[in-house]
C-alpha positions in Angstrom: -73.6 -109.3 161.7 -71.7 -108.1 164.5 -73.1 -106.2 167.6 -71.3 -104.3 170.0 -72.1 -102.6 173.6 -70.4 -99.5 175.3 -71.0 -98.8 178.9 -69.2 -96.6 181.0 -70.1 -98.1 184.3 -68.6 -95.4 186.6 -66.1 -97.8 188.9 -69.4 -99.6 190.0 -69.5 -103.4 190.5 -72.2 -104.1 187.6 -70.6 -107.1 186.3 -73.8 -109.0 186.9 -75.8 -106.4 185.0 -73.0 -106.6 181.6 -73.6 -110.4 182.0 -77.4 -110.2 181.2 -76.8 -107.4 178.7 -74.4 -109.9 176.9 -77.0 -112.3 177.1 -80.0 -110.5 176.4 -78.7 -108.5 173.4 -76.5 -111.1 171.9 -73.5 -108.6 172.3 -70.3 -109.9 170.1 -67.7 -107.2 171.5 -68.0 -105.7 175.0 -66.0 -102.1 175.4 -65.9 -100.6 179.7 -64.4 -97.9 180.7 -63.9 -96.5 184.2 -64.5 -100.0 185.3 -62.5 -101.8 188.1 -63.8 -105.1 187.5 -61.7 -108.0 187.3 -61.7 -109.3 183.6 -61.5 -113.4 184.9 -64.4 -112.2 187.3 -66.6 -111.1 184.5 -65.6 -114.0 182.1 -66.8 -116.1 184.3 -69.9 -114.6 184.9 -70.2 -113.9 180.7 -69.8 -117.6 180.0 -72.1 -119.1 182.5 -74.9 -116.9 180.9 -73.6 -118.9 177.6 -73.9 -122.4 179.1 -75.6 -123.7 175.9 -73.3 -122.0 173.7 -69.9 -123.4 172.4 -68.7 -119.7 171.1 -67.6 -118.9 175.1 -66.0 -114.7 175.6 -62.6 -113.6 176.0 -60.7 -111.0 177.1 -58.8 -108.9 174.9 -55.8 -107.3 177.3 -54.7 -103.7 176.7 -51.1 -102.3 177.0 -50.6 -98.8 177.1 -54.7 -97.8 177.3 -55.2 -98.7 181.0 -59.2 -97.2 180.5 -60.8 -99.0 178.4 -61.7 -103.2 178.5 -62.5 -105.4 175.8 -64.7 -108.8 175.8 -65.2 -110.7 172.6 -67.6 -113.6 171.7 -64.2 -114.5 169.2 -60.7 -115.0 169.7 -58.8 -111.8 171.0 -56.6 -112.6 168.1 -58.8 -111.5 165.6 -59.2 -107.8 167.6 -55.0 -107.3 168.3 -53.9 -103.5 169.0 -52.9 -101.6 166.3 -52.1 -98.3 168.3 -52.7 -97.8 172.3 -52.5 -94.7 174.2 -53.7 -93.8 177.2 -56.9 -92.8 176.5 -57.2 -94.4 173.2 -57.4 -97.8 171.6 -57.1 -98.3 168.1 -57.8 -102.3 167.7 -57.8 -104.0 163.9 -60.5 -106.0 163.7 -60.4 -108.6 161.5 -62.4 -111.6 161.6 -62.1 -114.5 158.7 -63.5 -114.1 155.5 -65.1 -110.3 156.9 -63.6 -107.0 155.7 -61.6 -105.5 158.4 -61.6 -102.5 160.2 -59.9 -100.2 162.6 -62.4 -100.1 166.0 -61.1 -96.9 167.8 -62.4 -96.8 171.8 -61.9 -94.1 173.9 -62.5 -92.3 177.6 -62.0 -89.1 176.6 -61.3 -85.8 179.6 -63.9 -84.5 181.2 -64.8 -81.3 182.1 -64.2 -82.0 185.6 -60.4 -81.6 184.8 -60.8 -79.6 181.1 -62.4 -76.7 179.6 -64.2 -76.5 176.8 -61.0 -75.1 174.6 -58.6 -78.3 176.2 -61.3 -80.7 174.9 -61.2 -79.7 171.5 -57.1 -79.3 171.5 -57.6 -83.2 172.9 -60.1 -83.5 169.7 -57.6 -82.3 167.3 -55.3 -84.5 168.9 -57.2 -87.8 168.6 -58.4 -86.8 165.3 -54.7 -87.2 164.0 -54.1 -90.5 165.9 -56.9 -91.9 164.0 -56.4 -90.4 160.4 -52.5 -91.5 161.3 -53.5 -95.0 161.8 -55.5 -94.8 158.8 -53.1 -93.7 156.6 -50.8 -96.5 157.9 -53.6 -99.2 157.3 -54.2 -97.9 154.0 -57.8 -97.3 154.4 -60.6 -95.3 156.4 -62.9 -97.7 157.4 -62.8 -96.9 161.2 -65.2 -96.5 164.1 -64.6 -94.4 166.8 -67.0 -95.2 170.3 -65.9 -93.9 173.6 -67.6 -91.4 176.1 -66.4 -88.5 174.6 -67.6 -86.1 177.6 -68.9 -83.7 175.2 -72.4 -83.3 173.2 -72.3 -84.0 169.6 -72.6 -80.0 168.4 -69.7 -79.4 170.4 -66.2 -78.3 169.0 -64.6 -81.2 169.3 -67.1 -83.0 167.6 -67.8 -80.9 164.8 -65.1 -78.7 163.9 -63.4 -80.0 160.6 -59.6 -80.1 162.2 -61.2 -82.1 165.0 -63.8 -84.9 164.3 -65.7 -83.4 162.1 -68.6 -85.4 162.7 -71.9 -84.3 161.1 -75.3 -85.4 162.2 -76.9 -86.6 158.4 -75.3 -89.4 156.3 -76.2 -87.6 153.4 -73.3 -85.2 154.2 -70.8 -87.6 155.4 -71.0 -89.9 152.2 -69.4 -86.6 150.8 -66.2 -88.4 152.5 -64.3 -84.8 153.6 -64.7 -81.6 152.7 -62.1 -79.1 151.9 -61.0 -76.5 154.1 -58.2 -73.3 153.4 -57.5 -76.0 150.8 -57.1 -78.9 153.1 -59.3 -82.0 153.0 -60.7 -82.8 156.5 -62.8 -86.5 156.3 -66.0 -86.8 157.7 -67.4 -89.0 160.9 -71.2 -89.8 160.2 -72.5 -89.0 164.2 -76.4 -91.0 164.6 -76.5 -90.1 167.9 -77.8 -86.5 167.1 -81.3 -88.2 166.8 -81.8 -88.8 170.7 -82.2 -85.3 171.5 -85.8 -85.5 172.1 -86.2 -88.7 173.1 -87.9 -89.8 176.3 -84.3 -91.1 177.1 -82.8 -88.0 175.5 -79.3 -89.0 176.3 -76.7 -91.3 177.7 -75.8 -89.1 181.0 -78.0 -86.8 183.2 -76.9 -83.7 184.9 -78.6 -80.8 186.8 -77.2 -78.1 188.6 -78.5 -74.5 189.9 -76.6 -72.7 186.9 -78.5 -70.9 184.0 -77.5 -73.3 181.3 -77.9 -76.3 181.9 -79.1 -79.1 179.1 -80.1 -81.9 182.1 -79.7 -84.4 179.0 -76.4 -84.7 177.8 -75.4 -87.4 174.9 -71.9 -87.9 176.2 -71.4 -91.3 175.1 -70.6 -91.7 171.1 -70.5 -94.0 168.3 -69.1 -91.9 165.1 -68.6 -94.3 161.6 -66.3 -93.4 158.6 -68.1 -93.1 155.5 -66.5 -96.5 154.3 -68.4 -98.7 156.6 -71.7 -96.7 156.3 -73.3 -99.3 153.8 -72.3 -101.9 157.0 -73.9 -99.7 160.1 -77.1 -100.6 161.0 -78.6 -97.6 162.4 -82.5 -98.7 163.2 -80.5 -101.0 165.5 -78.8 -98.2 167.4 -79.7 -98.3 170.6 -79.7 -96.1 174.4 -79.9 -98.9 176.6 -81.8 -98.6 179.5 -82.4 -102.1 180.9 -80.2 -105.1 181.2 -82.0 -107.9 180.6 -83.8 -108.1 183.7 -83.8 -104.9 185.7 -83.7 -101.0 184.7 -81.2 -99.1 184.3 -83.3 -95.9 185.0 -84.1 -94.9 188.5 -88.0 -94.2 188.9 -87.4 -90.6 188.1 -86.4 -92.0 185.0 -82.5 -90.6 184.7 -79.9 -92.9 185.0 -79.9 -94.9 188.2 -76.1 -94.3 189.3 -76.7 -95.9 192.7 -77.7 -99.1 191.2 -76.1 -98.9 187.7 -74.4 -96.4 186.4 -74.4 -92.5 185.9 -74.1 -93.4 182.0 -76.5 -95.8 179.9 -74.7 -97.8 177.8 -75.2 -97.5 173.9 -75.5 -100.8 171.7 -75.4 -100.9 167.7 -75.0 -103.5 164.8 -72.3 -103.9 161.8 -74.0 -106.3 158.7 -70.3 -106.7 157.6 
C-alpha cells in the first residue's frame, strides 16, 4: 500500500504541521505547492518524527516545475521525472517488484489571473501533456492530483477534450467514450462526494456577489480507469487536523492564519 498527501499550504511556514501529518497518517509521498519551505528544513523535521524508523524521507528535486515539491518515505530514484513543465509534473513511479505508474501533480491558474474559458483552454492543454506521456509510456495508468482551482462540474474537469473526469466509477471503467468519432479517456473524479459534507470542500470562499458556493473542492485527485482496482476510495480523505492541532478555525473553514487557506487531501493505492 502506498499513501499519499497533497496540501497546498499557501507560502505559509507549516513545515511543523506536514511533519505530524507524515507521522500521524503514515504518508509515503508528500506533494506542496505554493510552498517556500526549505526542502533540507523539512527533511529534517520529517525524519526526527521517524526516529524509530530505518525507512528515513527524501526529497525528490524538480527541474522545470518550480511549483510543486515532492518527499518520499523511498529513494527519489524510484519517482524520477518523466515530463516537467511549469505547472506540471509528470513523475514515473516505479517502486520494485510494484506495477508502475505515471503520478501527474499540478498547481493549476487561478481565477485570480484566468477566466473561466482560459482554464479550460489550460485543461485541454494538460489533458494532452498527460495522454502524450501516456502514449509514450505505453500505458494509461496515471493519476493526476494538484489544486486544480476549479470545482469538479466545471469545464475543465468535465468536458471530454479536457479531463473528462466523471464523478461514478461505473462510468469511467467504460475507459473513453467517443466523441465526433474521436475517443476521449476517462478520469474517475471521488471527490464529487464531499459536496455535502460537514467539511464540504478543500477551500472556503465568501464574498458579497449573488453566486457564491462558500465551499469549493479546488483540490483534486482524478485516477485512470487502469489503476481503479488499486485506489482505495474509503481511505480518501479531506484532512482537517495534523496530528495534533486543527486545521479548521473555530468557525470551522479552513484556518489560513494558522494553516492554510486549503485542507490538504490524503488517499491510498493497494498496488
Amino acid at each position: 500500500m502506498l499513501s499519499f498527501l497533497f496540501w497546498n499550504i499557501y507560502k505559509k511556514p507549516l513545515a511543523e504541521n506536514i511533519a505530524r501529518m507524515a507521522l500521524h497518517y503514515d504518508v509515503d509521498v508528500i506533494m506542496l505547492v505554493e510552498s517556500n519551505i526549505n526542502p533540507a528544513d523539512l527533511l529534517i523535521l520529517l525524519n526526527q518524527s521517524l526516529a524509530t524508523n530505518l525507512i528515513g524521507y527524501e526529497y525528490a528535486p524538480q527541474y522545470d516545475c518550480t511549483k510543486v515539491q515532492i518527499f518520499t518515505k523511498f529513494s527519489s530514484q524510484f519517482i524520477p521525472p518523466y515530463d516537467d513543465y511549469d505547472r506540471l509534473t509528470i513523475r514515473h513511479l516505479k517502486l520494485p517488484a510494484r506495477e508502475d505508474f505515471l503520478l501527474a501533480i499540478t498547481h493549476f491558474p487561478s481565477k485570480n489571473d484566468f477566466t473561466e474559458s482560459d482554464q479550460l483552454s489550460e485543461s485541454i492543454e494538460l489533458s494532452n501533456y498527460i495522454k502524450d506521456a501516456e502514449n509514450r509510456m505505453g500505458h494509461q495508468k496515471t493519476i493526476l492530483v494538484g489544486d486544480m482551482n476549479m470545482n469538479p462540474f466545471e469545464d475543465g474537469l468535465i468536458n471530454a477534450n479536457a479531463l473528462h473526469s466523471v464523478m461514478k466509477r461505473n462510468i469511467a471503467e467504460k475507459k473513453s467514450r467517443i466523441v465526433q468519432n474521436k475517443s476521449y479517456p476517462f478520469f474517475y473524479n471521488p471527490m464529487w462526494r464531499f459536496f455535502g459534507e460537514d467539511v464540504a470542500g478543500t477551500y472556503y470562499y465568501r464574498k458579497a456577489a449573488h453566486k457564491v458556493y462558500f465551499w469549493n473542492i479546488f483540490d483534486q485527485v482524478l485516477v485512470r480507469p487502469d489503476l481503479l482496482k488499486y485506489f482505495n476510495e474509503n481511505e480518501l480523505k479531506i484532512l482537517d487536523f495534523d496530528g495534533q492541532k486543527s486545521l479548521l478555525s473555530k468557525t470551522g473553514i479552513p484556518d489560513k492564519n494558522n494553516a492554510s487557506d486549503h485542507l490538504p487531501i490524503y488517499f491510498e493505492l493497494t498496488i
